[in-house]
N, C-alpha and C positions, 0 to 999 in steps of 0.2 A: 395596515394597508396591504391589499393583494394585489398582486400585479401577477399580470398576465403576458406573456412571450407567443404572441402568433407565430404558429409554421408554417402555415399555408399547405402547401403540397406535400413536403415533408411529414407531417402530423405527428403522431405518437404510437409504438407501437407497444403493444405489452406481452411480453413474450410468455407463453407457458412453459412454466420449468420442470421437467419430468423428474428432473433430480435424480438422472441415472448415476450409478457407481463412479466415482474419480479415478479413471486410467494409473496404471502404474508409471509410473517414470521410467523411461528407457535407461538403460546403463549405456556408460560411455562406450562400449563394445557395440549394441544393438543401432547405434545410428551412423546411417550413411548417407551424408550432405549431399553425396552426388550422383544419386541414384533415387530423387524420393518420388515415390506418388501422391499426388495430390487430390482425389477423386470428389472429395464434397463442396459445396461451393457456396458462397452469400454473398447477400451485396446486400448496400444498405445506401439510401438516400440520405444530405444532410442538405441544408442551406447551400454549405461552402462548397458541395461539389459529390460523386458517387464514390462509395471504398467498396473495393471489392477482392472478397478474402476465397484462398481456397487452401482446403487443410487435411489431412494425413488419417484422423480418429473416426470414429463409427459415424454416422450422419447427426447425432444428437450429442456426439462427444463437445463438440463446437458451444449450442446455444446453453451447452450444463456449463461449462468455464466463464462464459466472458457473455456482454452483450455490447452495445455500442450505443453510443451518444457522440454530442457536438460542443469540442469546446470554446470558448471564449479568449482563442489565443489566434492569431495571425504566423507563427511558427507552427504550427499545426492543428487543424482543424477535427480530424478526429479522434473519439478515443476507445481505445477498448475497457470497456464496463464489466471489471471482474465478478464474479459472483462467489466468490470462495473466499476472499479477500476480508470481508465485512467491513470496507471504508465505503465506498457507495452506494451499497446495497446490503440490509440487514442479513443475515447466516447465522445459521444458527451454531453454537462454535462447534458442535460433532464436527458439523461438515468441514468447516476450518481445519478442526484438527485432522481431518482427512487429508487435505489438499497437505499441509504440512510434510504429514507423512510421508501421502505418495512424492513428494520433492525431494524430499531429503535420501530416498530411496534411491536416485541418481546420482548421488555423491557416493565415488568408491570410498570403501570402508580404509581401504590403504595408503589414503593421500600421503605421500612423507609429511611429517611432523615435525616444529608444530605448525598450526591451523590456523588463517587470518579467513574468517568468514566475515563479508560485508552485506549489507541489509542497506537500499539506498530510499532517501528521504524522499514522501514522505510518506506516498502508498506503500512499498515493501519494505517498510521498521519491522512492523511486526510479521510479515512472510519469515523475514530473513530469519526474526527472533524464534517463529517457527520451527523454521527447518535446522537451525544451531541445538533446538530442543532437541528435534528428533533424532536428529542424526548422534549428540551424543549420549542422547538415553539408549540407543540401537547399537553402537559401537563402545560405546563402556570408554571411551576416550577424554581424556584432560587436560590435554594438548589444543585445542580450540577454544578460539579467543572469538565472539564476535564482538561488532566493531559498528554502531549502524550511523549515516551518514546524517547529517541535520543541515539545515536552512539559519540555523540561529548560534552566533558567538558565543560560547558558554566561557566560564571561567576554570579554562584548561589550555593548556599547549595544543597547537594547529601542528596535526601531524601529515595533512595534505590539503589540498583545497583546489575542484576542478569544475565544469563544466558538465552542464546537460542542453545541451544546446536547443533543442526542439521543448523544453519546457517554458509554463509560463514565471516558473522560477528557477533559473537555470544555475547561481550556485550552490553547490555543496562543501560541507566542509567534513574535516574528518579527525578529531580531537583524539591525541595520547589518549591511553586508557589510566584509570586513575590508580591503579595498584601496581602494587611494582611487579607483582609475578604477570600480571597478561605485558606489560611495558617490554617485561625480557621473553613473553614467548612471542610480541609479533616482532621486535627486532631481529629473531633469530628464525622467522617464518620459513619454512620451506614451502608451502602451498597456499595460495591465496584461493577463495574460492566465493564467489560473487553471485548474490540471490538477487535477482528483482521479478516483478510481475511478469512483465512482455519485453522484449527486445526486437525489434527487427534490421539494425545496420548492424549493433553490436560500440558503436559510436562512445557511449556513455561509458561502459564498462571498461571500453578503452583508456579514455580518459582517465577514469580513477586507476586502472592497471599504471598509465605513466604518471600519475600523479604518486600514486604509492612505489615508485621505481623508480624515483628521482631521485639525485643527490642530495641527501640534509643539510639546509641548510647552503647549497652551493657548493658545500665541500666535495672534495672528489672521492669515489665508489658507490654504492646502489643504497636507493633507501630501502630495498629488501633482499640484500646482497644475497643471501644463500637460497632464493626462491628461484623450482624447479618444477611448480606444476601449479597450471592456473585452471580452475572447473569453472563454467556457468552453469546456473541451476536455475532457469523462468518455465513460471507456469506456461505462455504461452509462446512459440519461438516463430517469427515470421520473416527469418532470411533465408528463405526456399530457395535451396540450390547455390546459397553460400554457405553456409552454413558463419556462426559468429568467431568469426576472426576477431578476435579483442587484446591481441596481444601489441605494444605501442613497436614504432619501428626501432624503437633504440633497443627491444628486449633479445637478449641473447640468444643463440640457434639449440639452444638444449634446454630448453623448456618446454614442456609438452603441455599442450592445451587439451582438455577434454570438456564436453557439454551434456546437459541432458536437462529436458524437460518435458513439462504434459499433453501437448500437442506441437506440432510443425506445421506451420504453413507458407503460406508468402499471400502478398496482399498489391491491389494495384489503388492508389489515389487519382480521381481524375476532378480536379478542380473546376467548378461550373465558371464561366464568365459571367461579370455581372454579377457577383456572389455578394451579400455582405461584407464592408470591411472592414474588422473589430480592431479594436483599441485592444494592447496588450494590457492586464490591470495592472496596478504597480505594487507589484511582488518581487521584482527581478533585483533588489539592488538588496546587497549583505548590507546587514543591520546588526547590532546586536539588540539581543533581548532586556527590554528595564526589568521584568520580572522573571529573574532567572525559574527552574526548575528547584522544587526542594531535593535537595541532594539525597541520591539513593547508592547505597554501594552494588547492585546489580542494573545502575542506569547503562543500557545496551551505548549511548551513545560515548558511554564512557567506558565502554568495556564490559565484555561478562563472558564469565569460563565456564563458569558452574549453571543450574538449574535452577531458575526461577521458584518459589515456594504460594501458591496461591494461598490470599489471606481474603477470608470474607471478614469485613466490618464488624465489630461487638454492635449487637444490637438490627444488624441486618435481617439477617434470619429469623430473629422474633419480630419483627419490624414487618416481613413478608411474611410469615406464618404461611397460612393455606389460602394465597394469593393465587383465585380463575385467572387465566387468558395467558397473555404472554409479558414478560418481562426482558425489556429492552435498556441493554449496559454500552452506553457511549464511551468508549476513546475519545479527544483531544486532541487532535496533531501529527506528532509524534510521541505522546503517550498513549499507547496501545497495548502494549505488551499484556502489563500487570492488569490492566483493566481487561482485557479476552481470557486472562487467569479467572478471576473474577467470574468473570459471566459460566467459565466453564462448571465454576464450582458450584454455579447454582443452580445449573446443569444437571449436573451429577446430583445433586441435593433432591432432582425432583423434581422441579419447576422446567416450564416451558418458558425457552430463551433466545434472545434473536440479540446479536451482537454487530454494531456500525461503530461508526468515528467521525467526527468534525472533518473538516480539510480545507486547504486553502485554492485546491482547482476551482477554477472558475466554468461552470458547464452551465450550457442550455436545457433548458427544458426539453426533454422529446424522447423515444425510443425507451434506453434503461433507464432514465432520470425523470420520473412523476412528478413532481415535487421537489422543490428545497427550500431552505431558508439564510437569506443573507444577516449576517452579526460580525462585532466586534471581535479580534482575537485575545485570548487571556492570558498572551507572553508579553503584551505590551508592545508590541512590531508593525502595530498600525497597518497589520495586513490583514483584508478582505475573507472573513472563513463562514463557511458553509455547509449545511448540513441536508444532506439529498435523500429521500426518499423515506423520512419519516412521519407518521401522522400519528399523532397525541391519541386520538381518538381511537388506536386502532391496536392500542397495546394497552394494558392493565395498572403497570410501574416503567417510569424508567429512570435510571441511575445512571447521571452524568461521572465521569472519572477527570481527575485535572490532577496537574502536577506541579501547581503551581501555588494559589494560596484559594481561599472559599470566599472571600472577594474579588477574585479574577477575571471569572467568564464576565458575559455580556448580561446585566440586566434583563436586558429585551428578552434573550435567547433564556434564561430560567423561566422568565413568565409565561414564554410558548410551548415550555414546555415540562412546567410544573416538577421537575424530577427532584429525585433524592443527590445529594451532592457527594460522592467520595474525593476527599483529598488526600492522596497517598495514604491509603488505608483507613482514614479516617471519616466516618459517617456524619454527614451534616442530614437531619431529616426536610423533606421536604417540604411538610408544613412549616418548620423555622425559615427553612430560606422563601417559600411564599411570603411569608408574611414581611421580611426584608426587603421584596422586590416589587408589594403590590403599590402602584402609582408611583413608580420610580422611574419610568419610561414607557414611551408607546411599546406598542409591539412588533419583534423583529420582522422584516420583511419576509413575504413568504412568496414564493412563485409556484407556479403550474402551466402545464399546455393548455392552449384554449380547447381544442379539440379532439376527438381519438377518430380516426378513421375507419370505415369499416372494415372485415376481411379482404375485400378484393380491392381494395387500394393501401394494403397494407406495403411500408416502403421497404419494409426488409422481408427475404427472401432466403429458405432454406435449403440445398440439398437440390441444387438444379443444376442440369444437363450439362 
């Protein structure tokens, strides 16, 4: 069944990507919160009302990061549509590993040690998993633990659990690490240092800062007693002229906060009256998962110190031989990491490769969002997941990644899209799992905009006066 989402005035816009060079990250030295220019400007039309951003980088630094869409939450209507990211928008992982880099690039090399790096669920897992790569292949350091946050009960000790208030799934939780060496370097943390995509209150970071700075347990003293330096590290930072204050009120006066990210801006929401009124979907309530994760000794949500080892599949590579066009390697969720390993390899192998992920945001058709498809999740959490901006037709392979077992995904969502199955390293071929899923279900929901506007009613706007 296709359905269609009319925008009316709003329409669709498709932005040309010049895919200029990924700015350097500023060091905590080069920024000053209270002093910024803001010289380039956008504004963008949605249903729910006009955003209008204005930011710091070259006039095309903007539509190369982020684009924007409209989501399907009543706590916040719009969002920024990363493009570095490869959760809703395919990237090829070069670029990925760019964005990586230049992040991590704003993390001082001297944080005192050791290192609690956080990556929040469930667009920046794999940023955070990024920039924890880069920063300790660049620093030679073995002192940092990341640590990334999840949506789903696993079977581990809760070493915090807070608040993202403006999402359409607003808890996080944040599980011990499973080895005893990262267990005793983040209890003895001296620097916590926090990766997400975008931030603009600083709200969320907060939270997880008092949440990880709370007493264990109720007991009395700190749950990161010896922690003296807290970094943020977001691709794009929109608290113009605050700069992110994220430290909670109960944190002590000798803690020194530093930031650094890829662009700065600040942004104004102006809500239309008479707007549509959307139903939150129902994501919001902790659950645990029936179908845990197969247990990985570098699972990020469980901890990981050391470097990831990219493993292509036995049988992969002869399996792809001298495959034309592009090959496209899906993430799941919160399994992204190993799977963007993956896609890099095949990368490097030769092949041309475009790398995305499932998710469970709920967005509108329009603007960065062409296309999606609604399915079934394969953790068993009976929540709502989605895949935006892909077409079957428009790639050669693609290699879905799970972490869970090779009966898991959504029937529907294999038969739409025919791919090769990895489960934790393990190669299911595509024609086996076809033949599995043929007449086993209709076919997953697919959406699109009805229409694309021309030029001069185009709703978004670059680089004006």
């Amino acid at each position: 069944m296709r359905q269609t989402f009319p925008h009316g005035e709003t329409g669709l816009f498709y932005e040309k990507d010049p895919m200029p060079a990924i700015p350097r990250a500023p060091r905590p030295e080069d920024i000053d919160v209270t002093d910024q220019d803001l010289p380039h400007r956008l504004h963008c039309v949605l249903e729910a009302g006009r955003l209008e951003l204005a930011h710091d980088g070259d006039p095309g630094s903007g539509t190369a990061l982020f684009g924007f869409a409209e989501r399907i939450n009543p706590r916040r209507a719009f969002l920024f549509v990363s493009r570095v990211l490869g959760r809703h928008i395919p990237v090829a992982p070069s670029r990925m590993r760019a964005a990586f880099t230049a992040l991590a690039e704003g993390v001082p090399d001297d944080l005192p040690g050791p290192v609690l790096m956080t990556g929040m669920a469930e667009t920046a897992v794999g940023l955070g998993a990024g920039v924890h790569d880069a920063y300790i292949t660049r620093t030679g350091r073995d002192d940092v633990v990341y640590l990334a946050t999840t949506r789903a009960r696993l079977e581990a000790p809760l070493m915090a659990a807070f608040r993202e208030e403006h999402s359409h799934a607003s808890h996080h939780l944040l599980h011990e690490p499973q080895h005893a060496h990262d267990r005793d370097k983040v209890a003895r943390a001296r620097s916590l240092v926090m990766v997400d995509d975008e931030a603009s209150t600083g709200n969320t970071f907060r939270n997880l800062a008092a949440a990880l700075m709370a007493p264990p347990g109720g007991k009395a003293g700190s749950g990161l007693p010896d922690l003296i330096h807290v970094h943020t590290a977001v691709l794009t930072d929109w608290s113009h002229r605050q700069g992110l204050s994220v430290l909670p009120v109960a944190a002590g006066p000798d803690i020194v906060q530093t930031a650094s990210s890829l662009l700065r801006g600040g942004f104004a929401w102006h809500a239309r009256a008479g707007a549509p009124q959307r139903a939150l979907p129902d994501a919001d309530l902790p659950r645990r998962a029936s179908l845990l994760p197969i247990r990985r000794a570098d699972d990020a949500r469980l901890g990981r110190s050391v470097r990831s080892v990219a493993a292509i599949p036995d049988g992969l590579l002869n399996s792809l031989g001298g495959t034309p066009g592009t090959i496209l390697v899906l993430g799941s969720g919160e399994h992204v990491w190993e799977p963007f390993l993956l896609a890099e390899a095949l990368e490097r192998a030769g092949h041309t490769v475009l790398f995305s992920a499932t998710t469970r945001s709920p967005i509108l058709a329009g603007h960065a969002i062409a296309s999606g498809y609604v399915f079934a999740d394969h953790e068993g959490l009976c929540i709502t997941n989605y895949l935006y901006n892909v077409d079957p037709a428009q790639v050669s392979r693609i290699i879905l990644c799970v972490d869970t077992a090779a009966d898991t995904p959504d029937p529907r969502l294999l038969r739409a899209l025919a791919p090769d199955l990895v489960v934790c390293g393990v190669l299911h071929d595509r024609h086996m799992i076809a033949a599995k899923v043929a007449g086993a279900a209709p076919a997953t929901r697919f959406f699109a905009p009805r229409s694309v506007p021309d030029a001069e009613t185009n709703p978004l706007t670059g680089a004006l006066s």
